[in-house]
N, C-alpha and C positions, 0 to 999 in steps of 0.2 A: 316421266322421268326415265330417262336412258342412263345405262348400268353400265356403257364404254362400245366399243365397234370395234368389231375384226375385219382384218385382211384373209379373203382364203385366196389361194394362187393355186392353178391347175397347172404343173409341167409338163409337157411334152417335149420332146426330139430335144432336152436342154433348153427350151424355151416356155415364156410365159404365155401358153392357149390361152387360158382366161382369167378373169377375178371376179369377185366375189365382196359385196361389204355386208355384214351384219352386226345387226342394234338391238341388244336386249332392252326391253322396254318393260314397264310395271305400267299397264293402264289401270282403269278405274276397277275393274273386277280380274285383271289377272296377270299373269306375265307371258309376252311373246317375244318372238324371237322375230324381226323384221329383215326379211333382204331389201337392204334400201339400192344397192346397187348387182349388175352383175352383168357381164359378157366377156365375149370369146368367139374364138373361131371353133370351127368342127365342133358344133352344140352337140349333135348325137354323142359325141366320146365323150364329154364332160357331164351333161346333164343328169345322168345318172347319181351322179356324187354329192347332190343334195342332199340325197339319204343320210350322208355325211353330217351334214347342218341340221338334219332333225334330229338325228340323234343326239349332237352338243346339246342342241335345245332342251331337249328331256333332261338330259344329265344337269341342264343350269336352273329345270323347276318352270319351263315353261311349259304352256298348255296346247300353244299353236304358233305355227310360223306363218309369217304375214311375207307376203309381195308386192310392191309396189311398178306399177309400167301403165304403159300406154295400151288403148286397146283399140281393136280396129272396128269398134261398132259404127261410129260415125257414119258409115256408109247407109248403114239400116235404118240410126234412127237418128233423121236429117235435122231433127230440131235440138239436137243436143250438142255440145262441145264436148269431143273426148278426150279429157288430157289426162287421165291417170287412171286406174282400179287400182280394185286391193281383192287380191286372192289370198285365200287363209284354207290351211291344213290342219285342221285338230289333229294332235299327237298325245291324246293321253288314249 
């Protein structure tokens, strides 16, 4: 069950460097905070600012922030198809 999604926007020089979507979510044992989307140019100046998003997370009762992406294992291990992971941060 998903609790709504935010927009984050990262400004630079008056412009939009990156964005950001997040989905609070209530699974079966808890609640997390999903980045279901995210990019931008100049990742070293933005990437920092998730600290940002874990912190919302705490303050909304979640436990951990989830990511969703692509991963570049395929190469290694040849018999599998990589179309996603899911990286998670406990934050209590």
């Amino acid at each position: 069950m998903a609790e709504g999604a935010l927009l984050w926007l990262v400004i630079s020089r008056g412009k939009i460097a990156a964005a950001a979507v997040t989905e609070l979510q209530q699974t079966e044992w808890r609640k997390v905070c999903v980045l279901v989307a995210c990019g931008g140019e100049r990742m070293r100046e933005w990437l920092p600012l998730i600290a940002g998003i874990e912190k919302f997370a705490r303050q909304e009762g979640c436990s951990a922030v989830r990511i969703f992406g692509r991963k570049g294992w395929q190469r290694v291990l040849t018999d599998f198809c990589a179309k996603r992971i899911i990286l998670e941060k406990e934050i209590i």
